[in-house]
N, C-alpha and C positions, 0 to 999 in steps of 0.2 A: 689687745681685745681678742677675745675666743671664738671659734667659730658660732658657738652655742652663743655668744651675747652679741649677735649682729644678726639677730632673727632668721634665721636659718625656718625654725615655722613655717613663716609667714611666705616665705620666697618657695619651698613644697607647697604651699593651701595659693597660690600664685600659678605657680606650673601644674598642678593639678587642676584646677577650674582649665584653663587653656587648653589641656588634654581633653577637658569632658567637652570643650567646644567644639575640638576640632574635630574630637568624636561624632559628636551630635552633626555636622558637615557633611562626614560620609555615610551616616545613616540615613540621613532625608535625604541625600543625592542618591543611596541605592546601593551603598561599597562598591564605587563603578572599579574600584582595580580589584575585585575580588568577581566582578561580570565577566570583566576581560583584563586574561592578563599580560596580555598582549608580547613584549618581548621582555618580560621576566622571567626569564629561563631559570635561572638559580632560584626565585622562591620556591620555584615547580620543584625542582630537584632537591630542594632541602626538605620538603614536603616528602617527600618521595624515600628519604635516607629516615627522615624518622617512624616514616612507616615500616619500613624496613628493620628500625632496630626496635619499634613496640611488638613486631613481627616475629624478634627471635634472632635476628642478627649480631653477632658480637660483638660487644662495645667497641672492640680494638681492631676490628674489621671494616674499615673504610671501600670496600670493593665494591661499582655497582656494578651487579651481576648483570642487571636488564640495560643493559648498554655496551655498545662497542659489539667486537667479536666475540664468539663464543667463551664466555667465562668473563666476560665483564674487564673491567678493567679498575684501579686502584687510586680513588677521589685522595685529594689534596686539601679537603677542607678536614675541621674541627669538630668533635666531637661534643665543643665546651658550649655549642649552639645548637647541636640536637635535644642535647639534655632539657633544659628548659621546657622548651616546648613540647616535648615528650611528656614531661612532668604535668605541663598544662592542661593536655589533650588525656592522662589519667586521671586528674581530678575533676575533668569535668565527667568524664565516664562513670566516676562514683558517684557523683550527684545524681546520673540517672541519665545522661545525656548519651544519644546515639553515637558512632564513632565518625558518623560524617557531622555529626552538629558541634560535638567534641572538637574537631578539626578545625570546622570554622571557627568557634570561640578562638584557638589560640594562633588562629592566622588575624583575628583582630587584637586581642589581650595583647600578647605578644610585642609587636611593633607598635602599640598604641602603650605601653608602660614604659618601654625606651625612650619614646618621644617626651615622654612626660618628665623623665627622671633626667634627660640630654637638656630642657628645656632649664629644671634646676639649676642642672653645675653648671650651665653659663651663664645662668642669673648670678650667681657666686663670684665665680670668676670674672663677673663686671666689676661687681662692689668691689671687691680685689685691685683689680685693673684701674679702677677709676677711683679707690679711696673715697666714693661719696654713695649716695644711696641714688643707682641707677637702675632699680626692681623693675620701671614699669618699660622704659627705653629696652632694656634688654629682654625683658620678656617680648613687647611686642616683636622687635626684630628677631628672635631666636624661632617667635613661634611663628608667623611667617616666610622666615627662610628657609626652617627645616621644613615647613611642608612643603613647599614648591621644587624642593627637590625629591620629591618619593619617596627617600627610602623609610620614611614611617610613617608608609600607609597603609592603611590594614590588607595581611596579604601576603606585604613584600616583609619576608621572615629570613632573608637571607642574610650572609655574616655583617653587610656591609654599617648597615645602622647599629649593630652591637659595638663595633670598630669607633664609629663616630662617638656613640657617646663614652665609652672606654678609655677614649685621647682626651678627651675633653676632659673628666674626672679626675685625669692624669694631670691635664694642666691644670683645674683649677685647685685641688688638693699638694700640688707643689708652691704654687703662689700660695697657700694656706698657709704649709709647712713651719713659721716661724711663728704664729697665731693658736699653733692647735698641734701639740705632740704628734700622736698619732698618723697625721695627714702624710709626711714625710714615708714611713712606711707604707700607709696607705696608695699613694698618689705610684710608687714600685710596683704594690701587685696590679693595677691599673694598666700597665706600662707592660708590664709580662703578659697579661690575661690576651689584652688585645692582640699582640706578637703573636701569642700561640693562637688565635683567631684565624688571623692570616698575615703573611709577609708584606702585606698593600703598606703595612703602618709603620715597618721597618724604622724607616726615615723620622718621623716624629718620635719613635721611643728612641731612636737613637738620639734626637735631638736636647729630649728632654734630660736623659740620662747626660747630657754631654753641660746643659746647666746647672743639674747638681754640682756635678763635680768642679767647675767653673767658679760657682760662687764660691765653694771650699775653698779653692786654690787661692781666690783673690780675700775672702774674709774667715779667719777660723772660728767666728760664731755659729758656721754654715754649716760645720761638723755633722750635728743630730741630724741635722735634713740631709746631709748626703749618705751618712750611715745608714737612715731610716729607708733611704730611697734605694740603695745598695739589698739592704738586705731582704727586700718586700720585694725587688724584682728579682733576685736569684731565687728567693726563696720559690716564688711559684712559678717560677721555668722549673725547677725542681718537681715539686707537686705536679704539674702539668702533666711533666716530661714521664713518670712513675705511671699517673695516672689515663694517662689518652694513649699512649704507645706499651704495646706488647715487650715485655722483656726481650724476645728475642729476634725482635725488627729495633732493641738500642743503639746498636753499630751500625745502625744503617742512617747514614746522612742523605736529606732530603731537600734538596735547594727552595723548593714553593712552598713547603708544607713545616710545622713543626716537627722536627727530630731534632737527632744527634748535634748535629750544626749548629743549629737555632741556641738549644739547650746549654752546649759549651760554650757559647757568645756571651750567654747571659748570665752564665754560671760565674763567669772566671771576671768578666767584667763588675758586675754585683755584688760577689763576695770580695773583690778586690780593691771597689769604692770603700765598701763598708769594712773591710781589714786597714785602710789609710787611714778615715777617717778616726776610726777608734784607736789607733797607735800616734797621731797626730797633735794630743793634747800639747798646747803652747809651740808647735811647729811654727816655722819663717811661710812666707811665702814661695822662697823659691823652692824649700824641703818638699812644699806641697806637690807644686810643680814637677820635682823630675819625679819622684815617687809616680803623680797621674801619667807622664809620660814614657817611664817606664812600663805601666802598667798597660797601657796604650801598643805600643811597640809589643807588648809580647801577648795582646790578643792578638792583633793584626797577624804575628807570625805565624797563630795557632793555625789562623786561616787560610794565612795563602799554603803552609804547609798539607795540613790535614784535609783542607774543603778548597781548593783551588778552582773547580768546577764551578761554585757559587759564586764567585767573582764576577762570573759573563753576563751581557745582560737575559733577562729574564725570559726572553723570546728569540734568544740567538738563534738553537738550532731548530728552529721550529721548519716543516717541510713549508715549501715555495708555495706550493698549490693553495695549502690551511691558512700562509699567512693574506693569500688572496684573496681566498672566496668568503672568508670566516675573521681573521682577525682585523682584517684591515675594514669590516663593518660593524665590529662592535664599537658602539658609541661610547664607551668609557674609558676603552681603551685608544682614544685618540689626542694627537697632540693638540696645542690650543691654534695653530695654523688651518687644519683641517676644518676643528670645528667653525672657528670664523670665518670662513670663508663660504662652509656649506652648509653648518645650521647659526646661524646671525644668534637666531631667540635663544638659544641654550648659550650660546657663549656668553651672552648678554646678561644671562641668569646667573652665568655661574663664577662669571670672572669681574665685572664691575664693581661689587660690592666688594670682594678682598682689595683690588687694586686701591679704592678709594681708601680703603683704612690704612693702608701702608703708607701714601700718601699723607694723613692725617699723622702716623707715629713719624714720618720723617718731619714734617715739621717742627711737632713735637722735638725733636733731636735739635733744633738752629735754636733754641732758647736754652734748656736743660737738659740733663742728662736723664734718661730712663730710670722709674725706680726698679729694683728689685723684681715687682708682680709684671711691669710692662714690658722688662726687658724677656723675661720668660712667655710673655705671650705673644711680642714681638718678634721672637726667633721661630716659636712653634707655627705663626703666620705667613713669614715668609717662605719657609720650609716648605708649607702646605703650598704658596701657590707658586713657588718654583717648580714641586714636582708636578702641580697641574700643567703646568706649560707642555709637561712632555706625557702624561695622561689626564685627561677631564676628569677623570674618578676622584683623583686628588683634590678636583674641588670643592664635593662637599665635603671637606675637612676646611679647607679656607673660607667657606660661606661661614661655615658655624662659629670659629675664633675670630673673624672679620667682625662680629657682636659686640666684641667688648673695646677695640676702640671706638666704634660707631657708636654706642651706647653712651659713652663718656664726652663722644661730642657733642649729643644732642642734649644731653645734659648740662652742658659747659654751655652752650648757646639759649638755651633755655633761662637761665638767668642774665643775659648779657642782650638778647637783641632781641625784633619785633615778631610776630607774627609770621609774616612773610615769611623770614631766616627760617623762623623754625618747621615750616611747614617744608619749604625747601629743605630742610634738612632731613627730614623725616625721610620727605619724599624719595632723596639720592641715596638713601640708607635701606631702601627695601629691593629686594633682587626684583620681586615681583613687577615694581615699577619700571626695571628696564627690561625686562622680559615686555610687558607690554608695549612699552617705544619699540624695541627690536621688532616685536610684531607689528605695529601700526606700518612701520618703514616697509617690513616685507610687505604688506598686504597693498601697500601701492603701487610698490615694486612688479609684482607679480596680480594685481587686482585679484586675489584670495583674502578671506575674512580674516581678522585679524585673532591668534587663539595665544593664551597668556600661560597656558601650560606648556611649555619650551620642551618637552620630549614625547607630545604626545603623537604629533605629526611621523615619532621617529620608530613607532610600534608594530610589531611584526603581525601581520593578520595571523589569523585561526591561531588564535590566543582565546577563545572563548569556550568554558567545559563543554557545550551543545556542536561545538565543531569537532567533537573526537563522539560523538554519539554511534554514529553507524560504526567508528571501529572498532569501539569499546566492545560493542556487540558481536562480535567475530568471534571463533576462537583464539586462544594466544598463542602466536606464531611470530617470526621476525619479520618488521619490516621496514622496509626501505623507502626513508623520506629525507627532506635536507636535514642537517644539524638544528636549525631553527626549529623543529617539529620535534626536535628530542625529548626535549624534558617534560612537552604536554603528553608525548605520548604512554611514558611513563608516567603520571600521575593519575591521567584521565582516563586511560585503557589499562588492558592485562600484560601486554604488548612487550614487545624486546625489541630496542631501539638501535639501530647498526650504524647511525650518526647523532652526534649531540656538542652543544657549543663549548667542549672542556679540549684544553689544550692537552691531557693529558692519552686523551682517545684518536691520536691520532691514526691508529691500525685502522680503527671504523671509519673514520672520516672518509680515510683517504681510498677504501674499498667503496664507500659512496661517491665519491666522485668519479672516480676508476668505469663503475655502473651507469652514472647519469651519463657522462662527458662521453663516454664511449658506445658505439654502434649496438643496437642492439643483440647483434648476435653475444657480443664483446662484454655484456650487461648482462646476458643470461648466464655467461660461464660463472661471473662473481656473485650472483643468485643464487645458482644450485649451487658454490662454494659454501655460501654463507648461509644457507636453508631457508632462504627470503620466501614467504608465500604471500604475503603482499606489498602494492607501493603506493605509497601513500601523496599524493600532488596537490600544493595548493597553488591557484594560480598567479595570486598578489606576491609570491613570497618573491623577496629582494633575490634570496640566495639563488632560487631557484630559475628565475628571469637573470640571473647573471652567467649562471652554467649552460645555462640554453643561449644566450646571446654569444657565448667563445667557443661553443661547440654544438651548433645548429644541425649535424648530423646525429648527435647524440641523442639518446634514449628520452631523458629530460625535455628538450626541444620536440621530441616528437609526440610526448603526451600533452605537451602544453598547447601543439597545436590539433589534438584529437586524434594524431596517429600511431596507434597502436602496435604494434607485432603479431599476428596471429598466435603468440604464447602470453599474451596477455590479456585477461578478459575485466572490462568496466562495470565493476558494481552498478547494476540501472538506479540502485536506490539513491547513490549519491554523484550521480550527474547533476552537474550544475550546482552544487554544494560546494562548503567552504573547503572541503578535505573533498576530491575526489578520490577512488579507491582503486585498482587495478590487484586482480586475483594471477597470479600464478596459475598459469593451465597444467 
């Protein structure tokens, strides 16, 4: 059967209505994540990089200049996710629209077209998965799970929901692959796109790419789909690699970021599927085999030779201090121990619903064997909530594939038992559901209301545009605030920001701590170093309550409790405001 004759239609005119609901949601609640953005640093800053490039910046100039020390420092993200949205925010300028209404259109368009299209390929990838028609089971569940994790809410424009639904397209256009030519190709550039995205997906393209060649080795039917798969992922690390990076930053290998590294992984590995496969016609099994295992062996070499650096983990040498004050509270970068222990409700949200469907394919396993579509989305699931274990981020990639065996259950129960079961079933199949027990139990726990948004509790104050008012209005000079205040104060002011939450800035960070932590005198000298003329304090901020509690002598600790230095004078307009101000004398 074809893709095209299992209504493909009707399952878009499906995930489009759902889109215009969930639309229609945050328009009568107000777009509260576009009120406040509370600790969404990265949409701030992706906002910010394409201003920057509708501004006159060059495409292959990743620097942002208004952050860190003098002369900026050199972003790790993608280029392949300004585009777009750049694109968005000029065609609404043609129609006639201002360049701040412009902006908001494609902070809503934007991640409201992803969810729509995310919403799709898992509707797909059900029917797939479960060989019956599970349209409305998987929609409900896809479209409830992806919204209760945020990242396509109008707003949040940052790489991570491009990622989700990129994986996802990957898997379900590989489960396609034997149904519909093209997909096999297709389902590669998917698989590379996302890569060159960011490194977060590493592990799922590598997963997927490690099924092609799997089924090959065990069935030579598998050929076309590993060729196709082969050649649509080299090809556009190719195309990427030409197009996002400067000829003469080629040789430059980048461990977080796509280059050199990335590019040669993909290249040698993808053209190397797709050169077996196509030389393989009427091959044995084991031919397949050492050929892939050769093939194997001499990427690996490529890398511990050539990229040896990229082996370590990702955060090895990060300074002591950054990984204290800064990483060790970003919530997505935390292991699943941390978070169960200190936020119940988001663990609740983000780890029951995968756990349950693994669960469901193991049993699956004590009767029959996995077909073909399950066992590919049973590898890409467990994948996903392995690496959750050792970062939360990893989850919404296991909420989203957790769909399609959940989907197939309620399905299967649906014809087979009463009421009761199925309502049960529904029920144990929405995150949302145990995000709200997690919350009930806290709220008795702690007698606090009970709130079913599992990350809202977890939002960095003066996230709100009307909280950078009084600085915006300043002139533009450097200044000194936590990291947490980075990326607002670049979007929402003129400002040049000397900390922000990128691992890559750690020169600026670590002069902002150096300033808070240390004595005033000791804070003036990294001031007139860094041309600071003002500091910027807000009093809720986590980061900032944490540098003043390990260093109560320190500069930070003394404005937090209104003691100033006679070289520092308090804006009167913003006392008692969310951002107080402090002027350089």
């Amino acid at each position: 059967m074809t893709a095209q004759g299992t209504g493909w239609k009707h399952d878009l005119l499906l995930a489009f209505c759902a889109m215009l609901v969930v639309l229609a949601i945050n328009w009568v609640s107000g777009f509260p994540t576009l009120v406040d953005y509370g600790s969404d640093n990265d949409s701030m800053l992706q906002l910010v990089e394409v201003r920057d490039l509708l501004a006159g910046q060059s495409w292959f100039d990743l620097h942002q200049y208004r952050m860190g020390l003098s002369g900026g420092f050199l972003m790790h993200w993608s280029r392949l996710v300004d585009g777009p949205i750049a694109l968005i925010i000029l065609a609404t300028e043609a129609l006639g629209a201002s360049a701040q209404t412009a902006e908001r259109a494609a902070q809503i368009i934007w991640p409201t077209l992803l969810y729509g299209l995310t919403i799709f390929v898992i509707i797909r990838a059900a029917r797939r998965f479960a060989g019956t028609d599970v349209a409305m089971p998987s929609l409900i569940l896809s479209t409830a799970g992806l919204f209760f994790l945020l990242i396509f809410s109008p707003g949040v424009i940052d790489h991570h929901n491009v990622q989700v639904f990129l994986t996802a397209a990957s898997l379900w256009l590989l489960m396609e692959a034997p149904f519909w030519r093209p997909a096999a190709l297709l389902s590669g550039v998917c698989a590379g796109l996302t890569l060159a995205v960011g490194m977060e997906t590493a592990p799922y393209v590598a997963v997927l790419g490690i099924c092609a060649a799997v089924f090959f080795i065990l069935d030579e039917r598998e050929r076309l789909t590993a060729r196709g798969f082969g050649l649509g992922f080299a090809g556009i690390a190719t195309i990427v690699f030409v197009a996002t990076i400067r000829p003469s930053a080629w040789s430059v290998a980048q461990c977080d970021a796509f280059s050199s590294f990335q590019f040669a992984v993909a290249a040698l590995s993808g053209f190397g599927i797709a050169a077996i496969a196509g030389m393989s016609a009427g091959s044995t099994v084991r031919s397949r085999l050492i050929l892939m295992a050769v093939l194997a062996a001499i990427v690996a070499a490529i890398v511990v030779v050539f990229f040896p650096q990229c082996l370590a983990p990702p955060y090895a040498g990060i300074d002591e201090r950054i990984r204290t004050y800064w990483l060790n509270d970003v919530v997505e970068a935390q292991p699943f121990w941390s978070v169960a222990v200190n936020q119940p409700k988001l663990m609740a949200a983000r780890y029951v619903t995968p756990f349950i469907a693994i669960l469901l394919i193991g049993f699956q396993l004590r009767s029959r064997r996995l077909r073909r579509e399950e066992a590919i989305a049973a590898a890409l699931l467990v994948a996903a909530f392995a690496v959750s274990l050792w970062e939360v981020r990893a989850s919404t990639f296991a909420v989203a594939f957790a769909v399609l065996p959940l989907s197939a259950w309620i399905a299967k129960i649906r014809l087979q038992a009463g009421a009761i079961r199925i309502a049960a079933a529904w029920l144990v199949s929405l995150n949302a559901t145990w995000a709200g027990v997690a919350a009930a139990a806290q709220s008795v726990v702690q007698k606090t209301p009970p709130q079913i948004n599992s990350d809202a509790d977890h939002a960095v104050t003066c996230g709100k545009p009307g909280d950078f008012g009084n600085l915006a209005a300043m002139p533009a000079t450097t200044v000194l605030a936590s990291s947490n205040l980075g990326s607002g104060i670049l979007m929402f002011t003129g400002h040049h920001a000397l900390a922000g939450p990128y691992h890559r800035n750690i020169a600026g960070n670590l002069a902002m701590f150096d300033a808070f932590m240390g004595t005033p005198d000791a804070a003036r000298t990294i001031i007139e170093r860094e041309h600071v003329r003002l500091i910027a304090i807000c009093r809720d901020n986590t980061e900032e309550i944490s540098l003043a509690k390990d260093a109560p002598s320190g500069l930070v600790a003394q404005l937090l409790r209104g003691e100033a230095p006679d070289w520092l004078e308090l804006d009167s307009a913003t006392a008692g405001k969310p951002i107080e101000i402090y002027k350089v004398r």
